[in-house]
C-alpha atoms as an extended CHARMM CRD file, in Angstrom:
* protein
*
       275  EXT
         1         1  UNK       CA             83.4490000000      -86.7090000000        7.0170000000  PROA      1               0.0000000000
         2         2  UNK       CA             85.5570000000      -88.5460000000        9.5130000000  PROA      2               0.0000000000
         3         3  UNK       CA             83.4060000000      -88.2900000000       12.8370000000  PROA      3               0.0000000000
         4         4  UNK       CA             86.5280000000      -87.6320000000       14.8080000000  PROA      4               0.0000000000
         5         5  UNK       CA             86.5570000000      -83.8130000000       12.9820000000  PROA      5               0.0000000000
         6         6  UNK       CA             83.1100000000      -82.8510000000       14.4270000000  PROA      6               0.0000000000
         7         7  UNK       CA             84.0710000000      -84.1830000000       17.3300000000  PROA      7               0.0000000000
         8         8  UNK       CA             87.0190000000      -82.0550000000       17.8300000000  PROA      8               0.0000000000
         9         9  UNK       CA             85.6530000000      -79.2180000000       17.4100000000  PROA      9               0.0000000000
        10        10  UNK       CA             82.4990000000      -79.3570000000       19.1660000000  PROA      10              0.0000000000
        11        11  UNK       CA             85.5420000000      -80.3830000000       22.0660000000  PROA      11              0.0000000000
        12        12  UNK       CA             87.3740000000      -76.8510000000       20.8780000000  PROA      12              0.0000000000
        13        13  UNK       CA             83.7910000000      -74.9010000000       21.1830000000  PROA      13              0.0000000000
        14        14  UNK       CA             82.9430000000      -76.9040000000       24.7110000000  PROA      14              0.0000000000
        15        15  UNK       CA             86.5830000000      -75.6390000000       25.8930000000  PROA      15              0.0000000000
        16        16  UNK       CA             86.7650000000      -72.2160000000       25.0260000000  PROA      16              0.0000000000
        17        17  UNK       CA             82.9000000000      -71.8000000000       26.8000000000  PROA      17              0.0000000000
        18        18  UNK       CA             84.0630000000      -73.1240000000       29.9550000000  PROA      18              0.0000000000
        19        19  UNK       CA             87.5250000000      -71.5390000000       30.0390000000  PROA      19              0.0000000000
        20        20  UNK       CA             86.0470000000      -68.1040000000       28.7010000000  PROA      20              0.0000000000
        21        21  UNK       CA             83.8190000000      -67.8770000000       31.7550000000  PROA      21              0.0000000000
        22        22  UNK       CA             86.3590000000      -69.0000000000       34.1330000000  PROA      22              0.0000000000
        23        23  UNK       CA             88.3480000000      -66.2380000000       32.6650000000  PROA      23              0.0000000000
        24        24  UNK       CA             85.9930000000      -63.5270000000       32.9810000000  PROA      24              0.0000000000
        25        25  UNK       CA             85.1510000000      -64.1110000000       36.5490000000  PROA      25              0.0000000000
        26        26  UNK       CA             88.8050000000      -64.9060000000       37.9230000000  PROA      26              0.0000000000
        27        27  UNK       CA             91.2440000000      -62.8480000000       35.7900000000  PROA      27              0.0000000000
        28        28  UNK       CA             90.8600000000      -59.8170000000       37.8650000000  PROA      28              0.0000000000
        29        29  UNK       CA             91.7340000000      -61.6670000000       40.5020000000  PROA      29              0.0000000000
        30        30  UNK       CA             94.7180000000      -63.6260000000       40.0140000000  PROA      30              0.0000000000
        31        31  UNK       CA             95.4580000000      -62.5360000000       36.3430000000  PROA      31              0.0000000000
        32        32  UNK       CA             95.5100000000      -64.0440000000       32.9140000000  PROA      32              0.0000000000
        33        33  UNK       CA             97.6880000000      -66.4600000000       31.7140000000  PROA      33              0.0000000000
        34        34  UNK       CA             97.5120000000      -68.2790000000       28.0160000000  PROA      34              0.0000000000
        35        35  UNK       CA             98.2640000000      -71.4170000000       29.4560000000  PROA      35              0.0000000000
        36        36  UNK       CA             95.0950000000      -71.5320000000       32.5300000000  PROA      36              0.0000000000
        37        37  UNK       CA             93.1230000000      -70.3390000000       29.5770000000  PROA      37              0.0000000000
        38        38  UNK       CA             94.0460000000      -73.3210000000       27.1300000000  PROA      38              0.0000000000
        39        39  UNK       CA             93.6250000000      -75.6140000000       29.7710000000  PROA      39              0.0000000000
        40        40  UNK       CA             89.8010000000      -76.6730000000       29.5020000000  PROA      40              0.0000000000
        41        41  UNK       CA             90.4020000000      -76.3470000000       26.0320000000  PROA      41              0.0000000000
        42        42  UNK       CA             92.8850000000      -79.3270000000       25.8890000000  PROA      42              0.0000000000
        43        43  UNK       CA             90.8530000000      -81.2810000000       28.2510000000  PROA      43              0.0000000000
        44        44  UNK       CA             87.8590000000      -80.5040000000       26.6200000000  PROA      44              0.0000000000
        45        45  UNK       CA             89.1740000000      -81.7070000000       22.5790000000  PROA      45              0.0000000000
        46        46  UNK       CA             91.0090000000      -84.7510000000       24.9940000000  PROA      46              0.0000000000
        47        47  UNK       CA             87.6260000000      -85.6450000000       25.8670000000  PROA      47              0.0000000000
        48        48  UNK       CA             85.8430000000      -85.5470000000       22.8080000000  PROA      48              0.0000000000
        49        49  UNK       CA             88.0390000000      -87.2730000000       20.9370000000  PROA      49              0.0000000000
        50        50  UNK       CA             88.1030000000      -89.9210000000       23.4120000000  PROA      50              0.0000000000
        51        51  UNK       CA             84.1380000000      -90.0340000000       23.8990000000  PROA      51              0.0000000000
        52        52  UNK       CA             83.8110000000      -90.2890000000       19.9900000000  PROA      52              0.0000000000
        53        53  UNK       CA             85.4370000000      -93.1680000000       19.5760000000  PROA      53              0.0000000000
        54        54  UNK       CA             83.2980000000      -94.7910000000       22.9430000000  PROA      54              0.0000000000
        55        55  UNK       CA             79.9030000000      -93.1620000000       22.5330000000  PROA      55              0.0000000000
        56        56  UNK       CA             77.4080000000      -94.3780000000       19.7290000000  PROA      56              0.0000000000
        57        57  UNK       CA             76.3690000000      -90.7200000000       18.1590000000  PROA      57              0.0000000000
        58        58  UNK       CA             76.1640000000      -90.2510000000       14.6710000000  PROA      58              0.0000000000
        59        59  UNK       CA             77.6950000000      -86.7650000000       14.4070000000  PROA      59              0.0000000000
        60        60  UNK       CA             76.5940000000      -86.2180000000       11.2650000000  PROA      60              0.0000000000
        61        61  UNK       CA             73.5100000000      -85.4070000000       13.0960000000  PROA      61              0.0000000000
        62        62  UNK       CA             72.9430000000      -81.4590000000       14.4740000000  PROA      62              0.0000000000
        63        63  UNK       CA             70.9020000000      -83.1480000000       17.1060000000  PROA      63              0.0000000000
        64        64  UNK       CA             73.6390000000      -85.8120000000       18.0090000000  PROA      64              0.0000000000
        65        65  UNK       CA             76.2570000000      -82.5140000000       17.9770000000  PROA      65              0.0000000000
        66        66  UNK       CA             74.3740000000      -80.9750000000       20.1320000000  PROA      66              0.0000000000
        67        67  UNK       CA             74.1080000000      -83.9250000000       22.7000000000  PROA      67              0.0000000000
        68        68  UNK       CA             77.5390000000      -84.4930000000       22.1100000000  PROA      68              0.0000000000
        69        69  UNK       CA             78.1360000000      -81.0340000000       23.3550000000  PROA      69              0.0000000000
        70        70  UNK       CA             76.6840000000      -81.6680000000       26.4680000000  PROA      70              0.0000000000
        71        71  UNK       CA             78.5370000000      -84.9110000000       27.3170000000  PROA      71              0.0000000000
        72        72  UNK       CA             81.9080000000      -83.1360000000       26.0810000000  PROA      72              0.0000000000
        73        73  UNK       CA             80.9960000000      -80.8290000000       28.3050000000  PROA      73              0.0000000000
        74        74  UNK       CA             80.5750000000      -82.5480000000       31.6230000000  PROA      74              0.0000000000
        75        75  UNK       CA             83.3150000000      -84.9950000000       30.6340000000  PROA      75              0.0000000000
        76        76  UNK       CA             85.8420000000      -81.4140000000       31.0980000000  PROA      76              0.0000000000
        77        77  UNK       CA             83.8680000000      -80.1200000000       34.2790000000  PROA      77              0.0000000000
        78        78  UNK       CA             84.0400000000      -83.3190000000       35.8080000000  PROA      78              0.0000000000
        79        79  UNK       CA             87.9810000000      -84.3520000000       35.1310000000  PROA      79              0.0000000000
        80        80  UNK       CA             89.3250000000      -80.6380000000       36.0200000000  PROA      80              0.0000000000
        81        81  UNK       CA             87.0650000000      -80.6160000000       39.6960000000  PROA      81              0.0000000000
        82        82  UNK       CA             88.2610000000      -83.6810000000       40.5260000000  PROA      82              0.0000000000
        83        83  UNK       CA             91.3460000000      -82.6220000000       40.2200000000  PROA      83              0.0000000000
        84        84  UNK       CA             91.4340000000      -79.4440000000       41.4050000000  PROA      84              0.0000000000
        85        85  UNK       CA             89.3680000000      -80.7730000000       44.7910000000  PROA      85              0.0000000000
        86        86  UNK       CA             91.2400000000      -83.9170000000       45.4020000000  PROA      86              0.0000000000
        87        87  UNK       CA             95.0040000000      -83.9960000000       43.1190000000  PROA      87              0.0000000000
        88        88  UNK       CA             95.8620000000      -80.3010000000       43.0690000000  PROA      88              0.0000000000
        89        89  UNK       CA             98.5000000000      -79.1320000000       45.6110000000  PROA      89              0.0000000000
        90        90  UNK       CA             97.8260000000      -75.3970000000       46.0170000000  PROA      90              0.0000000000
        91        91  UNK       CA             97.5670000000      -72.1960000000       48.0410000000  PROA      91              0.0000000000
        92        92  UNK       CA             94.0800000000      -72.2080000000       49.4120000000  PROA      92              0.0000000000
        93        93  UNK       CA             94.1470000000      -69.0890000000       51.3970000000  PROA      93              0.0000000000
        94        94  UNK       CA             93.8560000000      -66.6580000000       48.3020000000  PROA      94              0.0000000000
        95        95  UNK       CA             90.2590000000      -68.0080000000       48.2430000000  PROA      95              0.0000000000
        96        96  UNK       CA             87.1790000000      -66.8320000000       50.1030000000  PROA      96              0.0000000000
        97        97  UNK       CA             85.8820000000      -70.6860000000       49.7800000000  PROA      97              0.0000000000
        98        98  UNK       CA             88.5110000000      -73.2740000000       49.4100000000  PROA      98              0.0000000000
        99        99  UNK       CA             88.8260000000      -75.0780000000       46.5940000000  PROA      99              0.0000000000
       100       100  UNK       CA             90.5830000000      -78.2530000000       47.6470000000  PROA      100             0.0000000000
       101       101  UNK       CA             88.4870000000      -80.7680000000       49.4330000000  PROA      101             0.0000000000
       102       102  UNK       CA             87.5810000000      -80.1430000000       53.1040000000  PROA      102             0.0000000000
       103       103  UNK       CA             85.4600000000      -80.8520000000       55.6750000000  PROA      103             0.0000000000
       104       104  UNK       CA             82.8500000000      -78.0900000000       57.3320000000  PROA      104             0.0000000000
       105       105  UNK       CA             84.8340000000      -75.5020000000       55.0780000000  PROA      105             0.0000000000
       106       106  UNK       CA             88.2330000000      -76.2480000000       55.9480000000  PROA      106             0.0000000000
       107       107  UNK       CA             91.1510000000      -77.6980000000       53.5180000000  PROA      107             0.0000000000
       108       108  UNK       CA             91.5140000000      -81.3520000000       54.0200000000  PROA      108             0.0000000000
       109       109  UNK       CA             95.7050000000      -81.3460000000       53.9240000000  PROA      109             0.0000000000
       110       110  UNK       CA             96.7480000000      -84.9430000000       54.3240000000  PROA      110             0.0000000000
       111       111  UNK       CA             96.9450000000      -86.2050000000       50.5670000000  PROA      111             0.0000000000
       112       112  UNK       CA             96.2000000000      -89.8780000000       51.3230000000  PROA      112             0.0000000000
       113       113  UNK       CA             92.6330000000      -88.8540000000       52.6730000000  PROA      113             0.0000000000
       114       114  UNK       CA             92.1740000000      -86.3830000000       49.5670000000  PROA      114             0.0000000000
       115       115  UNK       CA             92.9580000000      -89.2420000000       47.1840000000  PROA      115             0.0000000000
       116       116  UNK       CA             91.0200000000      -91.8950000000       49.1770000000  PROA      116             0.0000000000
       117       117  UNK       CA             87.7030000000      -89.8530000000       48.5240000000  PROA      117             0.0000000000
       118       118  UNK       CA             89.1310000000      -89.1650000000       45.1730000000  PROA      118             0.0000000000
       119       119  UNK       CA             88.7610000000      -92.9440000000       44.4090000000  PROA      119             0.0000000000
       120       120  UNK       CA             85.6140000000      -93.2180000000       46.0310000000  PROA      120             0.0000000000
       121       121  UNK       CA             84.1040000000      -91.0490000000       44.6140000000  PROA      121             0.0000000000
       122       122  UNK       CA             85.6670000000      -92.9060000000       41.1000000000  PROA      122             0.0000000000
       123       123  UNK       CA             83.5120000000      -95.6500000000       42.5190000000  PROA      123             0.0000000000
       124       124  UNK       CA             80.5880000000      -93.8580000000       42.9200000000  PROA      124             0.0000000000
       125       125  UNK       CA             80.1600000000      -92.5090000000       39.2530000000  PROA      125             0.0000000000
       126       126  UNK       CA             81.1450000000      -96.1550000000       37.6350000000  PROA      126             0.0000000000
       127       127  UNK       CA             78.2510000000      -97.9100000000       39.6610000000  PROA      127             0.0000000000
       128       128  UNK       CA             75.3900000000      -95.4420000000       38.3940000000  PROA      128             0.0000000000
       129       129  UNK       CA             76.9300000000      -95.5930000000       35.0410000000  PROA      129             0.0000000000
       130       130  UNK       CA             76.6600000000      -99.1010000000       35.6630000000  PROA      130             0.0000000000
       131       131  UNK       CA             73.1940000000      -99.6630000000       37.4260000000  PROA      131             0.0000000000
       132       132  UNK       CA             71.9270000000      -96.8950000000       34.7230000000  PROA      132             0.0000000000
       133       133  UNK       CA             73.1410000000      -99.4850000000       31.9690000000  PROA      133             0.0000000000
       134       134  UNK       CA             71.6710000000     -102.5180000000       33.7670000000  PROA      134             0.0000000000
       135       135  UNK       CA             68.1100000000     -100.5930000000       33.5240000000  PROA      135             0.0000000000
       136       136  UNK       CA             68.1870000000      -99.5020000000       30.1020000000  PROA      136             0.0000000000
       137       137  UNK       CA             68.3070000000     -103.0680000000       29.4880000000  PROA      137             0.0000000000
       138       138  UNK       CA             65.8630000000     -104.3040000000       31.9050000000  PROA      138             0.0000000000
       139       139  UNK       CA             63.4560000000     -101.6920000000       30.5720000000  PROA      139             0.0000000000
       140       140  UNK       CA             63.9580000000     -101.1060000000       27.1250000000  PROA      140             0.0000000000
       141       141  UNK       CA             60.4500000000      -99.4030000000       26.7120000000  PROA      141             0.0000000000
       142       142  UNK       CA             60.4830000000      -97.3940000000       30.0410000000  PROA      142             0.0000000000
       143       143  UNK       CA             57.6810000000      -94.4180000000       31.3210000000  PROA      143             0.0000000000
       144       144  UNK       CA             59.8000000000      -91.7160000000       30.2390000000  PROA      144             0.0000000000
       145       145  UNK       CA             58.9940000000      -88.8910000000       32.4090000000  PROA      145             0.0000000000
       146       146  UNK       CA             60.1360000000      -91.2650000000       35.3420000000  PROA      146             0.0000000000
       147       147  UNK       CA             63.7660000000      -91.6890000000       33.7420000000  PROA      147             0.0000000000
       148       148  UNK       CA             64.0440000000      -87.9980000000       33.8130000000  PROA      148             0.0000000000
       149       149  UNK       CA             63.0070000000      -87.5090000000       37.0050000000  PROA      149             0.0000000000
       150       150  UNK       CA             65.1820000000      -89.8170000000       38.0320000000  PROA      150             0.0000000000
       151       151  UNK       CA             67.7980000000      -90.8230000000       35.8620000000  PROA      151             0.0000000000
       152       152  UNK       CA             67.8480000000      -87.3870000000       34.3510000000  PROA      152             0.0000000000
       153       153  UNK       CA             68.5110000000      -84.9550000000       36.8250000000  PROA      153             0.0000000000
       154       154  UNK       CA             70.7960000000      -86.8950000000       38.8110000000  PROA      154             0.0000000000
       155       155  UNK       CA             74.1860000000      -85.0600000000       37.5050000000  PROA      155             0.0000000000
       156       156  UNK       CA             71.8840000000      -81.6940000000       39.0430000000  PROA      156             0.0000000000
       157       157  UNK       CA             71.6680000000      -83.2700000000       42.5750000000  PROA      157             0.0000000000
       158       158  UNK       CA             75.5990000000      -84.9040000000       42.6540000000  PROA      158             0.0000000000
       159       159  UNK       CA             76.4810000000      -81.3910000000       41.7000000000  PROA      159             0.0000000000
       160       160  UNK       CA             73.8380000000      -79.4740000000       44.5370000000  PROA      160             0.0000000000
       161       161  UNK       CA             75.0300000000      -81.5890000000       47.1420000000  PROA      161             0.0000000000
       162       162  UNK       CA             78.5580000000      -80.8530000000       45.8710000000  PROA      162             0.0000000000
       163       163  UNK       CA             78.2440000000      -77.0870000000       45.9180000000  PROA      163             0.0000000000
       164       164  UNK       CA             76.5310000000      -77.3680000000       49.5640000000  PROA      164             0.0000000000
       165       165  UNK       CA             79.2580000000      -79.6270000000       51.0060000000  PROA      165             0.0000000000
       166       166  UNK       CA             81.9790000000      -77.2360000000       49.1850000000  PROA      166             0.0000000000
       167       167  UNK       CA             80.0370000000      -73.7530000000       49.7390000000  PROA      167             0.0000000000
       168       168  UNK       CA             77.7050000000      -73.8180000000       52.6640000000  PROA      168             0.0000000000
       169       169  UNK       CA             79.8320000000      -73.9710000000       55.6590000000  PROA      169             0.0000000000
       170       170  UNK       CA             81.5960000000      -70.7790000000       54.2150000000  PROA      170             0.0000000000
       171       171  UNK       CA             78.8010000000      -68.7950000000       53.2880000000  PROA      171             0.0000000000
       172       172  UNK       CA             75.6440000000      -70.5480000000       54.0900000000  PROA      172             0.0000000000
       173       173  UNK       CA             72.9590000000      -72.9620000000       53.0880000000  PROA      173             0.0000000000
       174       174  UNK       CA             71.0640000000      -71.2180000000       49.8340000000  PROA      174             0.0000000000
       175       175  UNK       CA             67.6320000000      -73.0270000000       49.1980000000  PROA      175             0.0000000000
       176       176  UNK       CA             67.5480000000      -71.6050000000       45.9300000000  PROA      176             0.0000000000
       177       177  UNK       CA             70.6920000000      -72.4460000000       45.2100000000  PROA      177             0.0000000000
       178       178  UNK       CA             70.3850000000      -75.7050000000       46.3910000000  PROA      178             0.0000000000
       179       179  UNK       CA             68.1230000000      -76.6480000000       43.9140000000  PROA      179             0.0000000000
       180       180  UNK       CA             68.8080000000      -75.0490000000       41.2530000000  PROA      180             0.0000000000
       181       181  UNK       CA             70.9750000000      -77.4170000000       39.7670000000  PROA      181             0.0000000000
       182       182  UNK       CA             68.7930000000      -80.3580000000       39.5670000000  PROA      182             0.0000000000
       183       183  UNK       CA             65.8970000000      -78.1970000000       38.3180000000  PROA      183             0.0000000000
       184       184  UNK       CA             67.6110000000      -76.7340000000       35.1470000000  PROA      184             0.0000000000
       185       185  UNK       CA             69.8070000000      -80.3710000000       34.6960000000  PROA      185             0.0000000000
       186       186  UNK       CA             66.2940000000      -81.6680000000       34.6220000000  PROA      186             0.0000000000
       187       187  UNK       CA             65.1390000000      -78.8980000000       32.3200000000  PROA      187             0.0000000000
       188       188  UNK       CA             68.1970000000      -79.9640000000       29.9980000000  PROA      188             0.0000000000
       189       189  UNK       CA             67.6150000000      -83.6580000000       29.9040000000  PROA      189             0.0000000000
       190       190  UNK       CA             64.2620000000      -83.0810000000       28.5600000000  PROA      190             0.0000000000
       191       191  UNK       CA             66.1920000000      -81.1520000000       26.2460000000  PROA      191             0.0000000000
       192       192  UNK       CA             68.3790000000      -84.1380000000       25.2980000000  PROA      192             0.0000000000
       193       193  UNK       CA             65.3800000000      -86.4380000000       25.8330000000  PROA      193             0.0000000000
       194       194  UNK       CA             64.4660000000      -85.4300000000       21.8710000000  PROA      194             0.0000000000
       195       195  UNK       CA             67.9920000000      -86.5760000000       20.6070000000  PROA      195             0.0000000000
       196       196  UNK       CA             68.3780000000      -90.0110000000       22.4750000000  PROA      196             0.0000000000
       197       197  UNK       CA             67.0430000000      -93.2270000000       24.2030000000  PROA      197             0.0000000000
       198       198  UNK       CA             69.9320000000      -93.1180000000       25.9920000000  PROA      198             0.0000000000
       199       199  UNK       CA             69.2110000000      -92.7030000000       29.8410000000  PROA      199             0.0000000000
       200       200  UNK       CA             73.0530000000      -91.9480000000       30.3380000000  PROA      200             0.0000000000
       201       201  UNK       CA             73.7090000000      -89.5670000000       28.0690000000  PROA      201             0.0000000000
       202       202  UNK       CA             70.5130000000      -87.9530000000       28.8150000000  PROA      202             0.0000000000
       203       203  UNK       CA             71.6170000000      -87.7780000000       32.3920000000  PROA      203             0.0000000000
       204       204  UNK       CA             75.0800000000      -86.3080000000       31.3190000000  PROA      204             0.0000000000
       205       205  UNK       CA             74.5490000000      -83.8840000000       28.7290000000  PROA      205             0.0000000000
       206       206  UNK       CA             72.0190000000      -82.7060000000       30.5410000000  PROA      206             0.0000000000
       207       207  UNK       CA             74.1030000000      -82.1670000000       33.7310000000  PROA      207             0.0000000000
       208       208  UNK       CA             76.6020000000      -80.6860000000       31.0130000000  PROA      208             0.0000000000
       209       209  UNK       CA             74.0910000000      -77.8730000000       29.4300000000  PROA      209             0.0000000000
       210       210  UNK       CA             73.3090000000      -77.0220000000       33.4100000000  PROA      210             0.0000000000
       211       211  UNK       CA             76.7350000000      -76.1840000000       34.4850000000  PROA      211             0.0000000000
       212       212  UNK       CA             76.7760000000      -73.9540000000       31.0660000000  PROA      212             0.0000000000
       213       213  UNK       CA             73.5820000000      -72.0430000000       32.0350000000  PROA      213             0.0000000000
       214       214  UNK       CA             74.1980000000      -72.1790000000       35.2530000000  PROA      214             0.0000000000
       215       215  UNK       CA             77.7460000000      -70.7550000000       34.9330000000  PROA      215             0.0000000000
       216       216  UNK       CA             76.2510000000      -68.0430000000       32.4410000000  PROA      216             0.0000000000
       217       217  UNK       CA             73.4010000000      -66.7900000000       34.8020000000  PROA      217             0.0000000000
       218       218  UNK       CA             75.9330000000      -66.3230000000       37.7630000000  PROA      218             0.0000000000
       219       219  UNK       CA             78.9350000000      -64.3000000000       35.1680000000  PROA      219             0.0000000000
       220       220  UNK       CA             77.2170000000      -62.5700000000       32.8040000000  PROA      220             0.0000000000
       221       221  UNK       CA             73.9330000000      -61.2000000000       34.5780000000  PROA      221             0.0000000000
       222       222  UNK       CA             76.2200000000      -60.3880000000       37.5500000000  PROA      222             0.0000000000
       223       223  UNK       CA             79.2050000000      -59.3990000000       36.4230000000  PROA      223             0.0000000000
       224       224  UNK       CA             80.4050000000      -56.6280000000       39.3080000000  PROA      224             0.0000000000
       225       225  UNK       CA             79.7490000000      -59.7280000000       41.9800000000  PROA      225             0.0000000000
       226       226  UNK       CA             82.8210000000      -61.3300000000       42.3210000000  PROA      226             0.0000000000
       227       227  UNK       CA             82.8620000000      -65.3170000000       42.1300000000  PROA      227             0.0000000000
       228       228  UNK       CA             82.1030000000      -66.6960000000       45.2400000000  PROA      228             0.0000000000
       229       229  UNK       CA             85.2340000000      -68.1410000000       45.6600000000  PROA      229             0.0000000000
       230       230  UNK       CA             86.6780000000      -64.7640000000       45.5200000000  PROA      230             0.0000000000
       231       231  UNK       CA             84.2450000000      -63.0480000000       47.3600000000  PROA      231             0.0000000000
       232       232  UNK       CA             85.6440000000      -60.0720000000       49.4900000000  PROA      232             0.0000000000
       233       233  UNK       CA             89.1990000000      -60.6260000000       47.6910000000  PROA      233             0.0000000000
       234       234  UNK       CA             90.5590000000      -57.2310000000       46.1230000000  PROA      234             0.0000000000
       235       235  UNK       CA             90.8740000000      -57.3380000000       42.4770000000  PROA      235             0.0000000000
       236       236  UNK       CA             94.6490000000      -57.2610000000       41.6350000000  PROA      236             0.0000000000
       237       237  UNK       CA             94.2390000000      -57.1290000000       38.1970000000  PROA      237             0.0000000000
       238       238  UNK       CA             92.0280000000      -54.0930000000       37.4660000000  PROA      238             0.0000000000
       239       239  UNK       CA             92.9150000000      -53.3590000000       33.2990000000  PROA      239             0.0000000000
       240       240  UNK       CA             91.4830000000      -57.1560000000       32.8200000000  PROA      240             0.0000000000
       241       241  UNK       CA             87.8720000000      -56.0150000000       33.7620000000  PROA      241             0.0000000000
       242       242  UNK       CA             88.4090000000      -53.8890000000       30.3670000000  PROA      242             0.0000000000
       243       243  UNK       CA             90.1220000000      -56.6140000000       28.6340000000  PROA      243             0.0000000000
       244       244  UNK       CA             87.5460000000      -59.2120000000       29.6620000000  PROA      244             0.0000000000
       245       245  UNK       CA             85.2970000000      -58.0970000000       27.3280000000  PROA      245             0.0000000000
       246       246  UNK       CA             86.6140000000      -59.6890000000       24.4100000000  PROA      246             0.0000000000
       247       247  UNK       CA             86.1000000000      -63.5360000000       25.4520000000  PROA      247             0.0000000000
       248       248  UNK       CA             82.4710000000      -62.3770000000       26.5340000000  PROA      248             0.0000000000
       249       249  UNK       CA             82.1510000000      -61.5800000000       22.7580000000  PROA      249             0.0000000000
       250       250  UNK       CA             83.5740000000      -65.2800000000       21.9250000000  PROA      250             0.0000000000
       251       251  UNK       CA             81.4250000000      -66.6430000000       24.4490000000  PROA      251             0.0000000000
       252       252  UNK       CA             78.2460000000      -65.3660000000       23.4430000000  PROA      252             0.0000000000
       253       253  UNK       CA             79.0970000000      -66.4490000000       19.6920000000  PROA      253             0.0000000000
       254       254  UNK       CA             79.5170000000      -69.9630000000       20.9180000000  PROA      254             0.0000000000
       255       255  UNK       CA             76.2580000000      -69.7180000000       22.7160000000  PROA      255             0.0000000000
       256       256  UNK       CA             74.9060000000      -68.3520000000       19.2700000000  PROA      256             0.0000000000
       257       257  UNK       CA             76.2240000000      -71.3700000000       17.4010000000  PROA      257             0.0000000000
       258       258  UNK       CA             74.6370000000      -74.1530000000       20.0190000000  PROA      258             0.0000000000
       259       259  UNK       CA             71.3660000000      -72.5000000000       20.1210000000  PROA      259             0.0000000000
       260       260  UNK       CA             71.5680000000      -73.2260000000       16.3730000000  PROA      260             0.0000000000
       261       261  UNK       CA             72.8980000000      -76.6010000000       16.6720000000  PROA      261             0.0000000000
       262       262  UNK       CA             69.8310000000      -77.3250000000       19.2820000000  PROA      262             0.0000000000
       263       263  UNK       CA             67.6360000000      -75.2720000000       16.6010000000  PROA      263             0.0000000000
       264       264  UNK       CA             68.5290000000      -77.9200000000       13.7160000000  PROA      264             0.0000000000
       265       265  UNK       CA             68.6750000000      -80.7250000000       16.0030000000  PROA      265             0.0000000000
       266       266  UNK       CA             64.6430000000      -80.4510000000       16.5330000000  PROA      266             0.0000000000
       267       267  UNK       CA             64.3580000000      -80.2380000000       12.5850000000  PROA      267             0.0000000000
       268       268  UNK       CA             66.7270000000      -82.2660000000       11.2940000000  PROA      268             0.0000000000
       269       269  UNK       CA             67.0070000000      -86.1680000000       12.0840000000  PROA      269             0.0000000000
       270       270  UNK       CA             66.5510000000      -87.4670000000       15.2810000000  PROA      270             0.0000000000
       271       271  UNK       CA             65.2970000000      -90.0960000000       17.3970000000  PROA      271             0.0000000000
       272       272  UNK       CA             64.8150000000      -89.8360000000       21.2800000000  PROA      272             0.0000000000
       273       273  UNK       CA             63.1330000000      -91.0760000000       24.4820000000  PROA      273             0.0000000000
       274       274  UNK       CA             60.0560000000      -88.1330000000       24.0090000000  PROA      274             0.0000000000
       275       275  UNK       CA             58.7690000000      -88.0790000000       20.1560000000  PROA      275             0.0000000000
């Protein structure tokens, strides 16, 4: 099978799970459209196509699909925050916490500044991918409980300090909350740790699989506590908590078929940093 067909559609499965629990939590709020909910789901099969023809997966493996999952994954989180923190021009005041980029909780507006940090930050992420590479190849045969330490659960911290910079000065600093992202992107790279050598995609399916679970924990087990970027906002759209329930169905049947992926990955071929 041409590799590019997997890789769609783990893409279309990575898509719909990111844009069905977007959906859940902000319909009510500011309503459903076809077109926000295809959204990740372009990205998303954007993303994989272009990481399968840059990544070296085999994804005739269910353990590579399953890694590939989680870089797909993070590949769509990452592009669509960017943009929405840093490239977006909208209305910030329908949200409890602002979306766009600010400083101690309030709306950065000059665009120059926005984009400036934009490109930083662009800067940032290619010189760990780089010094990541560099040490892969300095230390082929590395300790690897110190890469995932490390390495591993760095996408958890870039996206804790994130959330605090974004969050905190709104509603407060969280320990828990805090944390929680590198300890469950650490979690996941141990995960991932079975399916690759890789210390980068380790890192970045691993961050990928955390914003999932993450994301899953805060919707699903709580689903009368509005999103905290809606928090305290009146829900305009009232029928949709009804309606809702049908991508909660999809979602959970996505889940189903990952779980199974990750099931066959551990039995089927595979070679990784932990035996």
């Amino acid at each position: 099978m041409n590799p590019t067909v997997p890789a769609i559609l783990i893409g279309l499965l990575a898509g719909a799970h990111t844009s069905s629990w977007g959906m859940y939590k902000d319909a009510p709020h500011e309503g459903f459209t076809f077109f926000k909910y295809s959204r990740s789901i372009i990205v998303a099969a954007v993303a994989a196509f272009i990481l399968s023809r840059i990544v070296d997966l085999n994804l005739g493996w269910a353990s590579h699909l399953s890694l590939f999952f989680g870089l797909v994954y993070a590949a769509e989180r990452l592009t669509l925050e960017l943009w929405k923190s840093f490239l977006r021009e909208e209305d910030q005041s329908k949200y409890f916490i602002p979306m766009q980029f600010g400083i101690l909780g309030k709306p950065i507006e000059s665009r120059a500044v926005r984009w400036s940090v934009f490109a930083a930050i662009l800067v940032l992420l290619a010189v760990l991918l780089y010094g990541a590479n560099q040490l892969m190849k300095r230390y082929p045969d590395p300790n690897p409980w110190l890469v995932l330490i490390t390495v591993g659960s760095i996408g958890g911290w870039l996206t804790a300090f994130g959330g605090a910079w974004k969050d905190a000065p709104v509603e407060g600093f969280e320990t828990f909350k805090f944390f929680r992202s590198p300890m469950v992107a650490l979690t996941w790279a141990v995960i991932m740790s079975f399916f690759t050598t890789n210390w980068i995609y380790i890192a970045v399916a691993g961050a990928g699989y955390s914003v999932a679970s993450i994301e899953t924990y805060k919707t699903f087990f709580f689903p009368s506590k509005p999103r905290g970027k809606f928090a305290g906002k009146p829900i305009l759209f009232p029928r949709i908590l009804e309606q809702r329930r049908i991508v909660a169905v999809l979602y959970a049947c996505i889940w189903a078929v990952m779980i199974a992926l990750l099931v066959l990955g551990f039995t089927g071929p595979r070679e990784g940093l932990l035996p």
